[in-house]
C-alpha positions as CSV (number, residue, x, y, z in Angstrom):
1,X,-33.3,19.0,-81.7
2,X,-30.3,18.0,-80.0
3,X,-29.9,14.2,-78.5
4,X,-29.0,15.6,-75.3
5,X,-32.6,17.3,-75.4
6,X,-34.3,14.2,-76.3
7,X,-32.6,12.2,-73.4
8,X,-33.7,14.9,-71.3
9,X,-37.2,14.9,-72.4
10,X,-37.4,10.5,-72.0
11,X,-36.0,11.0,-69.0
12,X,-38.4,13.4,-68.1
13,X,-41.3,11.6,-69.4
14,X,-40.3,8.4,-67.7
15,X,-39.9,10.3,-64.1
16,X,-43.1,11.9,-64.7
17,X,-44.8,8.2,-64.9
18,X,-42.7,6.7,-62.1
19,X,-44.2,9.5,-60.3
20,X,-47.4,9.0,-61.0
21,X,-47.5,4.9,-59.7
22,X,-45.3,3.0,-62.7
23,X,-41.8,3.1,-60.7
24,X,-43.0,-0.9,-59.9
25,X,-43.4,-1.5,-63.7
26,X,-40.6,-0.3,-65.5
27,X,-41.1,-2.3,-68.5
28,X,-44.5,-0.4,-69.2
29,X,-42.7,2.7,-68.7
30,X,-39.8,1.5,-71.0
31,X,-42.4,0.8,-74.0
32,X,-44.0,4.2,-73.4
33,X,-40.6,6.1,-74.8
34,X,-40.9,4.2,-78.0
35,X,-43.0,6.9,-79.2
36,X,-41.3,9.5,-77.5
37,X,-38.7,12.2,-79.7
38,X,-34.9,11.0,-80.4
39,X,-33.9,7.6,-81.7
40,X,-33.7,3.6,-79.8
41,X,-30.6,4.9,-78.5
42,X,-32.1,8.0,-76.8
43,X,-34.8,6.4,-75.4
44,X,-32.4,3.6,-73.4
45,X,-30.5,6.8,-72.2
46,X,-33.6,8.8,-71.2
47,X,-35.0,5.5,-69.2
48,X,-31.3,5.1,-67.3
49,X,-31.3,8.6,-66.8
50,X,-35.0,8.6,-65.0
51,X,-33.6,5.8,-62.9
52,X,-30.6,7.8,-62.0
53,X,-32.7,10.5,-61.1
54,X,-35.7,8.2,-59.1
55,X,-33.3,6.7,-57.2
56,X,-32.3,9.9,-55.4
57,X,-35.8,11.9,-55.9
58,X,-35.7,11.6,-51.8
59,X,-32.4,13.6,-51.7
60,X,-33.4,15.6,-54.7
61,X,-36.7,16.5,-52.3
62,X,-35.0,17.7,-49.3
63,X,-33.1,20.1,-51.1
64,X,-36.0,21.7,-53.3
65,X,-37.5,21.7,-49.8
66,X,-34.8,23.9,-48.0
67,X,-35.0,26.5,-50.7
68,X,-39.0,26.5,-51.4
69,X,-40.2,26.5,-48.3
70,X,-43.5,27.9,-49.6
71,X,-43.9,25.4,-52.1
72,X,-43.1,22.2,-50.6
73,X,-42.3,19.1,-53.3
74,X,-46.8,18.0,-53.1
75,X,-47.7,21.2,-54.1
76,X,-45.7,21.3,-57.0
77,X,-46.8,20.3,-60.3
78,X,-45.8,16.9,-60.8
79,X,-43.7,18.3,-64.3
80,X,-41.9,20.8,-62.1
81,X,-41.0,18.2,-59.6
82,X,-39.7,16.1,-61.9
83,X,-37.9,18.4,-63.8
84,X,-36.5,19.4,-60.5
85,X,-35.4,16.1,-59.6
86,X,-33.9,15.8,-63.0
87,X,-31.6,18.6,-63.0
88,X,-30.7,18.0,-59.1
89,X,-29.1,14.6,-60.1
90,X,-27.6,16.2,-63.1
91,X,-26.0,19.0,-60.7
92,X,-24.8,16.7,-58.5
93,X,-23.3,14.4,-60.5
94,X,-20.9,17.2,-61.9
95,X,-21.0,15.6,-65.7
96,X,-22.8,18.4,-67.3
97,X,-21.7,21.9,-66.7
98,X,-24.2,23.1,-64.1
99,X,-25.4,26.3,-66.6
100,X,-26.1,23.7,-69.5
101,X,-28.4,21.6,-66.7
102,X,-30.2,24.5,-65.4
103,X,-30.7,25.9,-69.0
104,X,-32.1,22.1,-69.9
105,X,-34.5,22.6,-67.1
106,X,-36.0,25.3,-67.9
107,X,-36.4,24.6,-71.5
108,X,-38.4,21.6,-70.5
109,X,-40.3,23.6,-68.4
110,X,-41.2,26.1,-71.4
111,X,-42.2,22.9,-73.1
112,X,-44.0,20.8,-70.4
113,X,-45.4,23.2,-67.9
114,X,-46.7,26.3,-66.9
115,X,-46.1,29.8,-68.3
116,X,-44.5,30.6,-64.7
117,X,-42.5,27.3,-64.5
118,X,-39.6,28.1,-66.2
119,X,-38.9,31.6,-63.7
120,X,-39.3,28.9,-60.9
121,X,-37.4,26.4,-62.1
122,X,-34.6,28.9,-63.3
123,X,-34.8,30.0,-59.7
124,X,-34.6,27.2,-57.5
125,X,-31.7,25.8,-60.0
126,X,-29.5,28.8,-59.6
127,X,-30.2,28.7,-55.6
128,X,-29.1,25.5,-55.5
129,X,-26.2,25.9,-57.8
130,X,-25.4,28.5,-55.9
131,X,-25.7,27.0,-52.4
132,X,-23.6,24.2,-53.4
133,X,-20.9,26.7,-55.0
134,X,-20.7,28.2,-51.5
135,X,-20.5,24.4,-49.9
136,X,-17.6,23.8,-51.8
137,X,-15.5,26.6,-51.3
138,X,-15.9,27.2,-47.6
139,X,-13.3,25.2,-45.6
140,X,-14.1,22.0,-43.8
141,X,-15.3,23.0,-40.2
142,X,-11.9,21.0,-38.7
143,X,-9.8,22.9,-40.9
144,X,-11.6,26.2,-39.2
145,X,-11.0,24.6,-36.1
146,X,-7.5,23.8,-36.7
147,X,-6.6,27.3,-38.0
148,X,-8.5,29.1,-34.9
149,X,-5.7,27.0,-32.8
150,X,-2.9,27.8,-34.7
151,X,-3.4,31.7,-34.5
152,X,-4.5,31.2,-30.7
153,X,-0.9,29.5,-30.6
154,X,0.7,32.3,-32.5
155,X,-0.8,34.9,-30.3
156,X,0.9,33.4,-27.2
């Protein structure tokens, strides 16, 4: 197993218990990973990496929200959610190529969850991935602006 996979899974195990009430008591949670997969060093990562991903789980939310609208973030399982909010703050921080971070996902969801997890995981990851592809390639709404006037001036 790779250490990048054992982060993944501390991390995952830690967000799944801040979830569940222990975000207040981080120490508990920190204790909890010493039996977890992967080595002291994997653990500390796993634990910053759950914080990472807690602190923008409101963000991370929203934007499962927009693209689920049939499964809002309560009625998910709380693994999918988490895994969710795992991957969306690994997207959005750009450090891991986004294919490696929606691959991640859904192996922890073929490990962790549900037999139909991983299809909806994989799904809502490549939606997202997708949507903020298209985000950053279209041109700022000014510079729309600004070319509309410049072809308006050109046609004069």
């Amino acid at each position: 197993m790779s250490k990048a996979r054992d982060v993944r899974r501390n991390a995952l195990q830690a967000l799944y218990q801040f979830d569940l009430g222990s975000a207040d008591v981080p120490d508990v949670v920190r204790e909890s990973l010493e039996n977890s997969s992967g080595d002291d060093e994997s653990h500390r990562e796993g634990f910053t990496l759950a914080q990472q991903a807690w602190e923008v789980r409101t963000a991370a939310d929203t934007a499962v929200a927009e693209l689920t609208p049939d499964w809002p973030t309560y009625r998910q399982p709380v693994i999918d959610r988490n895994i969710l909010r795992l991957a969306y703050y690994e997207l959005t921080q750009g450090e891991t190529p986004p294919k490696v971070v929606i691959n991640e996902a859904v192996e922890l969801a073929k490990e962790f969850s549900t037999e139909k997890s991983p299809m909806f995981i994989n799904g809502v990851l490549d939606k997202m991935y997708k949507t903020q592809r298209t985000e950053q390639t279209d041109p700022l709404p000014d510079s729309i602006s600004e070319t509309q006037e410049q072809n308006e001036l050109n046609q004069r």
